[in-house]
DRENDOTI-298782 format. One record per residue: x, y, z of N, C-alpha, C in turn. Coordinates in Angstrom, 2 decimals, padded with zeros to 5 digits. Layout:
+---------+---------+---------+---------+---------+---------+---------+---------+---------+
:    n_xx :    n_yy :    n_zz :   ca_xx :   ca_yy :   ca_zz :    c_xx :    c_yy :    c_zz :
+---------+---------+---------+---------+---------+---------+---------+---------+---------+
:       X :       Y :       Z :       X :       Y :       Z :       X :       Y :       Z :
...
+---------+---------+---------+---------+---------+---------+---------+---------+---------+
END
This chain:
+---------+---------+---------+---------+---------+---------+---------+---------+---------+
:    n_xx :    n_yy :    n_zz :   ca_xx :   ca_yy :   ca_zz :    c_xx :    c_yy :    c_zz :
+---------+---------+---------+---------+---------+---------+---------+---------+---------+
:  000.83 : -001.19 :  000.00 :  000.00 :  000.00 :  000.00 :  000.87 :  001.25 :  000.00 :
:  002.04 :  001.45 :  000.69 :  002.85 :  002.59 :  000.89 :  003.48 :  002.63 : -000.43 :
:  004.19 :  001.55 : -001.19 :  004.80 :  002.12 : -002.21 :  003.85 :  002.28 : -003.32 :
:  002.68 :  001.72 : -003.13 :  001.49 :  002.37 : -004.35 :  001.42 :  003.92 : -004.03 :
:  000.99 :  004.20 : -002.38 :  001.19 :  005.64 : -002.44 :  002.08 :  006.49 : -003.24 :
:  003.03 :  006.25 : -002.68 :  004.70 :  006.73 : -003.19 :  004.83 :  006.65 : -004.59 :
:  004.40 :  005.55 : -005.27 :  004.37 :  005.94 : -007.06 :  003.07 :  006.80 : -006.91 :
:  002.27 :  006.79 : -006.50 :  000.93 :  007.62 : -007.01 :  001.64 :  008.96 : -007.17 :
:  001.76 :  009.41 : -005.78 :  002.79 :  010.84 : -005.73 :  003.24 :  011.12 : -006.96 :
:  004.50 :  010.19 : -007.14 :  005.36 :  010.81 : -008.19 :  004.88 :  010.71 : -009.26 :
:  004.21 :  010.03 : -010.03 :  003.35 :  010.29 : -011.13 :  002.24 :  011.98 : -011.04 :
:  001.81 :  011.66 : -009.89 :  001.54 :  012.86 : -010.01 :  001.78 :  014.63 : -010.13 :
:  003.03 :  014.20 : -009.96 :  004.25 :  015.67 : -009.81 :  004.52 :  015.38 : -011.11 :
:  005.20 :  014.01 : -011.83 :  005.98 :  014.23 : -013.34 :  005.40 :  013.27 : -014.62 :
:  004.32 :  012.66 : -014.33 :  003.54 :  012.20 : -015.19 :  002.15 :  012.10 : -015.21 :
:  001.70 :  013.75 : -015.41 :  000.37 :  013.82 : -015.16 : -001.08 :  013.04 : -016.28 :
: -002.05 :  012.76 : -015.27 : -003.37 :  011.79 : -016.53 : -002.49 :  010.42 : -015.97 :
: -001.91 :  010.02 : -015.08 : -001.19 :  008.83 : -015.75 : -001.61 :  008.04 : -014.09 :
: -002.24 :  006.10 : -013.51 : -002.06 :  006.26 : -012.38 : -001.55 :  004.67 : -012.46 :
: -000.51 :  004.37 : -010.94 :  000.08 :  003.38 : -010.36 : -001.11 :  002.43 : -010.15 :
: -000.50 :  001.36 : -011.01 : -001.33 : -000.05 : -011.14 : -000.45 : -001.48 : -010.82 :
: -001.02 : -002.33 : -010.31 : -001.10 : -003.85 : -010.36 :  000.95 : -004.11 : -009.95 :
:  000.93 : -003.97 : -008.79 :  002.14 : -003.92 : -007.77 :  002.81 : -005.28 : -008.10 :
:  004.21 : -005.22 : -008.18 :  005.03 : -006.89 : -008.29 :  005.66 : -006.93 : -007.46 :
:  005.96 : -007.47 : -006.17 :  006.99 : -007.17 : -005.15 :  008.16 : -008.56 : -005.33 :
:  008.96 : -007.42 : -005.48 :  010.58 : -008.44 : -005.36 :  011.73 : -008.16 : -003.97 :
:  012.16 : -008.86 : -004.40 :  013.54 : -008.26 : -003.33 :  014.09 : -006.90 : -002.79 :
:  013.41 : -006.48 : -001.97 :  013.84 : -004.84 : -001.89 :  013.18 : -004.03 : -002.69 :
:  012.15 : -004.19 : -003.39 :  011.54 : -003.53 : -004.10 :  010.76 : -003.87 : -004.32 :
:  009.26 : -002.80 : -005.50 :  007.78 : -003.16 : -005.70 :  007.93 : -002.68 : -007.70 :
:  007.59 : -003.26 : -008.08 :  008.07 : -002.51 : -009.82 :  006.06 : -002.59 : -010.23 :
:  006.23 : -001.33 : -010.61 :  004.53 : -000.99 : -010.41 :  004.54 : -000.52 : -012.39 :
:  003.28 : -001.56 : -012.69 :  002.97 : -000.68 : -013.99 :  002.18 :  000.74 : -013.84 :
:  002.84 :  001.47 : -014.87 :  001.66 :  003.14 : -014.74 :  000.82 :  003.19 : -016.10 :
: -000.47 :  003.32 : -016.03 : -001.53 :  003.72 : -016.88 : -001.57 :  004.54 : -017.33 :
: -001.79 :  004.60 : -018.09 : -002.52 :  006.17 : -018.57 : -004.14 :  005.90 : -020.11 :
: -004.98 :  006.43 : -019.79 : -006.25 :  005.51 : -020.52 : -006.48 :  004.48 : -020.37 :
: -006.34 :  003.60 : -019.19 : -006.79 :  002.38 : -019.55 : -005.78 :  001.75 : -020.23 :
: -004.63 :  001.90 : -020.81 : -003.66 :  001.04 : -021.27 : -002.10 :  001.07 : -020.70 :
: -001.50 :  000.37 : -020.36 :  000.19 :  000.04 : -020.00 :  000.61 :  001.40 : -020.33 :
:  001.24 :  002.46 : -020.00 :  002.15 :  003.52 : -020.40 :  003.43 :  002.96 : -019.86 :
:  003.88 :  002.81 : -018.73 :  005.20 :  002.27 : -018.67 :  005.01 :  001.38 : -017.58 :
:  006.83 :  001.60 : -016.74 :  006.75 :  000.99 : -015.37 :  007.58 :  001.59 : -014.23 :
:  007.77 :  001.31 : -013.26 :  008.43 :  002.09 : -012.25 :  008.43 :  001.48 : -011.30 :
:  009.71 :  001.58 : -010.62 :  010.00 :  000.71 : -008.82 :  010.07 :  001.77 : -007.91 :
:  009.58 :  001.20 : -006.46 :  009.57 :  001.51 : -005.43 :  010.45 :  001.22 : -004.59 :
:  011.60 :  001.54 : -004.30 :  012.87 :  000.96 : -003.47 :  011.87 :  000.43 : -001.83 :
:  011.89 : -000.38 : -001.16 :  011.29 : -001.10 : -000.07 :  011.56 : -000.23 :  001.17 :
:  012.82 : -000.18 :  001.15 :  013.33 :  000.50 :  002.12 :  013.67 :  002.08 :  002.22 :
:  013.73 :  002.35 :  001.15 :  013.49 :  004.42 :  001.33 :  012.49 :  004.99 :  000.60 :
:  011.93 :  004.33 :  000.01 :  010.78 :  004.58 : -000.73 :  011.03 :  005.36 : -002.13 :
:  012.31 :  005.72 : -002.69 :  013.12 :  005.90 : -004.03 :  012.54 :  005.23 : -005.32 :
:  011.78 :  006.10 : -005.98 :  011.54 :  006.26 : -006.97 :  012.06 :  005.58 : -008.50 :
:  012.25 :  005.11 : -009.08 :  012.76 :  004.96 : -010.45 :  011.59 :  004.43 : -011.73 :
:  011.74 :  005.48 : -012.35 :  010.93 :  005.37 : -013.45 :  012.02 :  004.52 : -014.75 :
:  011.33 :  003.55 : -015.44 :  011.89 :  002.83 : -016.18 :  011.57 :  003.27 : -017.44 :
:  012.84 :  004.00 : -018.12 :  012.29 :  004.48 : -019.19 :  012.95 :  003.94 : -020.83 :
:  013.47 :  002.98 : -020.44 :  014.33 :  002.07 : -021.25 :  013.54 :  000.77 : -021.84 :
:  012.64 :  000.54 : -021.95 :  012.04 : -000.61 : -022.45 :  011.32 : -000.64 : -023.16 :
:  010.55 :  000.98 : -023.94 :  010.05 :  001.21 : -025.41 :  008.77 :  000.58 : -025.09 :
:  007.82 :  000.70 : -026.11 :  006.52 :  000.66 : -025.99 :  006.26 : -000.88 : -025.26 :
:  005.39 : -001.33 : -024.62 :  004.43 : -002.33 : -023.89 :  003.77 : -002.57 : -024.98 :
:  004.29 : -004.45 : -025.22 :  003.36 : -005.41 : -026.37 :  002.86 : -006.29 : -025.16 :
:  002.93 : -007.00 : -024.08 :  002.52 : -007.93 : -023.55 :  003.41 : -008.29 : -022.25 :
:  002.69 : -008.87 : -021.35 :  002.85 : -009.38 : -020.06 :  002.80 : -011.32 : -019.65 :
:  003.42 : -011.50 : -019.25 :  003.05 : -012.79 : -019.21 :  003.66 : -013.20 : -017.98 :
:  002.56 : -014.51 : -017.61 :  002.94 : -014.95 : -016.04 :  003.49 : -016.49 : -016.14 :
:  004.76 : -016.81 : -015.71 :  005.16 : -017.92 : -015.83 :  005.08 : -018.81 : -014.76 :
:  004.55 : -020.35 : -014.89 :  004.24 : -020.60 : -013.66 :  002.87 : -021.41 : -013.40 :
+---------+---------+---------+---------+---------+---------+---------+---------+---------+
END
């Protein structure tokens, strides 16, 4: 819940229209997809422990997701 906050925030200061969706928690971190319309716009982590920001802006448009397993 806190690092959904924490991306909400920062989307909201530098990627406005846009909101923190569907949370993945890993090791020290939460890597959150961000919306914008109803479709994938990018992604972004939540550091666990300081709550540090990183927007992932290296991975070019969103074709698909898949769950292995």
């Amino acid at each position: 819940t806190q690092a959904m906050t924490i991306s909400q925030q920062f989307l909201n200061s530098v990627y406005l229209g846009t909101t923190a969706e569907d949370p993945h928690p890993f090791y020290g971190y939460y890597t959150i997809h961000v919306e914008r319309e109803g479709r994938i716009y990018g992604m972004l982590s939540v550091n666990g422990y300081d709550g540090r920001v990183w927007y992932h802006n290296w991975h070019g448009v969103f074709i698909q997701s898949r769950e292995i397993g």
